[in-house]
C-alpha positions in Angstrom: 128.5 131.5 60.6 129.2 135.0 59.7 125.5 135.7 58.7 124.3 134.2 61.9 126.9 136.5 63.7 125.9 139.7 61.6 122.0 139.1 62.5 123.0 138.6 66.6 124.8 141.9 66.0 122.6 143.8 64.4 120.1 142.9 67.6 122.6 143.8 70.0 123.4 147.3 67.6 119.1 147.8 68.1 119.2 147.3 71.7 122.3 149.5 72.9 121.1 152.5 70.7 117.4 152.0 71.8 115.4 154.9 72.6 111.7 155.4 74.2 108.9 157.2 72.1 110.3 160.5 74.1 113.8 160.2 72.8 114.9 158.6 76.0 118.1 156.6 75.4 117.8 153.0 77.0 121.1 152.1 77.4 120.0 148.7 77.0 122.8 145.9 78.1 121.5 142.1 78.0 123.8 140.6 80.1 122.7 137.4 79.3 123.8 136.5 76.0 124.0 132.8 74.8 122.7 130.6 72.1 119.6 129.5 74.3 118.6 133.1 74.1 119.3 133.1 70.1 116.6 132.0 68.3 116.7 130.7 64.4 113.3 130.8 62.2 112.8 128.7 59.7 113.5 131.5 57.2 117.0 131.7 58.7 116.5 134.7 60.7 118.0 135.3 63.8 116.4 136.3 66.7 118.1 137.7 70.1 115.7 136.3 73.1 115.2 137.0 76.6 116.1 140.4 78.0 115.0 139.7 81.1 118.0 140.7 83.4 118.9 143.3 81.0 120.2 146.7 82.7 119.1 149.9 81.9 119.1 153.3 82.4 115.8 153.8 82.4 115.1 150.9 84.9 113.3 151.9 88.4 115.1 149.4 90.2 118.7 149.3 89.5 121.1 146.6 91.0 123.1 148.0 93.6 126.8 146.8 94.3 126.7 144.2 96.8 123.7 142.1 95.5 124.8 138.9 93.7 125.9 138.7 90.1 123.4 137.1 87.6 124.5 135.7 84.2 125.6 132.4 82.3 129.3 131.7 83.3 130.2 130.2 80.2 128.9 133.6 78.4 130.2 136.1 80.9 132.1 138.8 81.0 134.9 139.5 83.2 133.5 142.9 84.7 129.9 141.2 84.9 131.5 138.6 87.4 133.0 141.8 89.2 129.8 143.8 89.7 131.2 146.1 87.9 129.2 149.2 86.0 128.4 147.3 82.4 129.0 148.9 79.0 127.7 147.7 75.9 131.6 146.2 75.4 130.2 142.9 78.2 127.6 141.9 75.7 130.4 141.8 72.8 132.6 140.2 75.1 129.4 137.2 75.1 129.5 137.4 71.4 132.8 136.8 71.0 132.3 133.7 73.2 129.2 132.5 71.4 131.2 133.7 67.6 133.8 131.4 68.4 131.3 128.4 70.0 129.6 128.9 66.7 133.0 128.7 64.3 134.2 125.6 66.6 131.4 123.8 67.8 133.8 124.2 70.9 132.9 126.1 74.4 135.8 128.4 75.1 135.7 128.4 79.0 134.9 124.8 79.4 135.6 122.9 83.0 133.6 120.7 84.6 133.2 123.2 88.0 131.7 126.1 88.3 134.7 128.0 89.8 136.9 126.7 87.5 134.8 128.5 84.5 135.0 131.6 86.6 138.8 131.3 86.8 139.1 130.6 82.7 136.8 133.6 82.1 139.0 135.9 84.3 142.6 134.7 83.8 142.5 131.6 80.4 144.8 133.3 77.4 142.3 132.6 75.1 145.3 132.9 71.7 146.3 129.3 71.2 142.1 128.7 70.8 141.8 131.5 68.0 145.2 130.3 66.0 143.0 127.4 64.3 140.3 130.0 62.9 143.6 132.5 62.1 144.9 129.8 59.8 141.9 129.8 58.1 140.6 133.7 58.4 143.2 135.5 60.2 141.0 139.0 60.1 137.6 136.8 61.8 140.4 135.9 64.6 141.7 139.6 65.0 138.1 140.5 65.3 137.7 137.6 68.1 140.3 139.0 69.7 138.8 142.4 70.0 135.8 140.9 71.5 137.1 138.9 73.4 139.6 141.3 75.2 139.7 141.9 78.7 141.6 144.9 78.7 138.3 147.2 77.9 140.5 149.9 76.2 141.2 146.8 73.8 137.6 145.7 72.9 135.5 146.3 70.6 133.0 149.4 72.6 130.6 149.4 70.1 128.0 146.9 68.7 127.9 148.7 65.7 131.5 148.8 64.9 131.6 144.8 65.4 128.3 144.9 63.0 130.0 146.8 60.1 133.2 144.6 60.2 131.3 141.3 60.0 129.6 142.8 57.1 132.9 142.7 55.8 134.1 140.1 56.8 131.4 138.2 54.9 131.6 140.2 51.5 135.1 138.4 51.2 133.8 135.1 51.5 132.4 133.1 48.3 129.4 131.9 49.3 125.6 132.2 48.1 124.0 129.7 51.1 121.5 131.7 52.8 120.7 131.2 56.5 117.3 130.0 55.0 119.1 127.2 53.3 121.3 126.8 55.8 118.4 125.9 58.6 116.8 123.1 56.1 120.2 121.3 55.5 120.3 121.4 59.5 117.0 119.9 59.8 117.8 117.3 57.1 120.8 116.5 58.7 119.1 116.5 62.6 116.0 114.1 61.5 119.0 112.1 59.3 120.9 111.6 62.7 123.7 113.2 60.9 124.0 116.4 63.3 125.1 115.5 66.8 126.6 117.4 69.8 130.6 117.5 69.6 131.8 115.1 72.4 133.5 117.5 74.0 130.6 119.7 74.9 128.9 116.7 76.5 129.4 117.1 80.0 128.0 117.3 83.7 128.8 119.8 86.1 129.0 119.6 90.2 128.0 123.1 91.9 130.6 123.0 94.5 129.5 125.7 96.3 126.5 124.2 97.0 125.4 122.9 99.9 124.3 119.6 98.5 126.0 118.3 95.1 124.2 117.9 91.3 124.5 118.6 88.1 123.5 121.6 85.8 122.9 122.0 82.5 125.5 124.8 79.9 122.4 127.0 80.3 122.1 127.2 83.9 122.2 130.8 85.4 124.2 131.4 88.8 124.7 133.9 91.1 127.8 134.9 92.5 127.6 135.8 96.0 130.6 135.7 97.6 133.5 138.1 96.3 135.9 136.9 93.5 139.0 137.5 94.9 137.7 134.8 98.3 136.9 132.4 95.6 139.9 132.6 93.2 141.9 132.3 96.5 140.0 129.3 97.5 141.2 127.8 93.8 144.8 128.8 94.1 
């Protein structure tokens, strides 16, 4: 898990520090970050996909406050579903969510409504969900909770700070698998029937706040366009 996460990060450190043949700095910020748009070779390297709402600075057409939120909402971040202006601290918030997705085999925000996903990502303490992983790597859960918090004077700012402690992180751990080795077991297990889906991630969704009702898919995009505080009233 902690090589997968160093190579996501290491994508995310590329992007955010990305600069044009002129020098230019990009200011790159996917906003879309999820494990549909991670992408594992068969020589275990990992791949970050699809920038294709990505802001930047260099953009001609930036989005302008009023025009609907775009994103995953199981892989948001709190200020994304505000329209707020995005830092390179919203992608590591989606880390954090897939980092701990990927160390649980769990979805953090999980509901079966749309709105209610909104409402875990804004307001759910996410501490009684990082104690299992503390029991068993207390510094991988205090670097969850940096991603992870909402508070932005609290999380991590930079990509590359997140980078270097996973490197870290993963020097302490005894273990010689490579990522390489790692996807053939998977495969092994996946054409064995041994690798499945965790029950709980097995689910159907109704978009409530759309006119007609049907399900969606963990990888379906929305877009908010009502504000946040009518909806979250709406819920209480």
């Amino acid at each position: 898990a902690l090589d997968l996460a160093k190579q996501i990060m290491a994508g995310l450190t590329y992007a955010h520090a990305f600069r044009t043949s002129e020098g230019r700095k990009a200011r790159l910020i996917h906003r879309d970050l999820k494990p549909a748009n991670i992408m594992l070779s068969e020589r275990g390297e990992v791949k970050v996909m699809d920038f294709g709402i990505a802001r930047s600075s260099l953009n001609l057409y930036l989005t302008t406050t009023g025009q609907p939120v775009k994103g995953t909402p199981l892989y948001i971040s709190p200020e994304q579903l505000e329209g707020e202006t995005l830092t390179p601290a919203s992608d590591i918030f989606s880390f954090g969510i897939v980092l701990y997705e990927l160390l649980t085999n769990r979805r953090l925000f999980l509901s079966d409504e749309t709105h209610a996903v909104i409402a875990r990502v804004i307001q759910m303490d996410v501490e009684p969900y990082l104690e299992p992983i503390a029991a068993v790597n207390a510094p991988l859960a205090d670097l969850l909770r940096g991603c992870l918090a909402r508070d932005l004077s609290e999380r991590f700012g930079s990509a590359r700070e997140v980078h270097e402690r996973l490197v870290t992180l993963r020097a302490d751990v005894e273990s010689n698998v490579t990522t390489a080795e790692f996807v053939r077991l998977l495969q092994e297990g996946v054409n064995q029937g041994l690798v499945d889906r965790h029950p709980e991630n097995s689910f159907a969704w109704e978009r409530s706040s759309a006119p007609t009702e049907g399900s969606i898919d963990d990888d379906d995009e929305i877009e908010v366009r009502r504000p946040l505080t009518e909806i979250v009233r709406e819920m209480e």
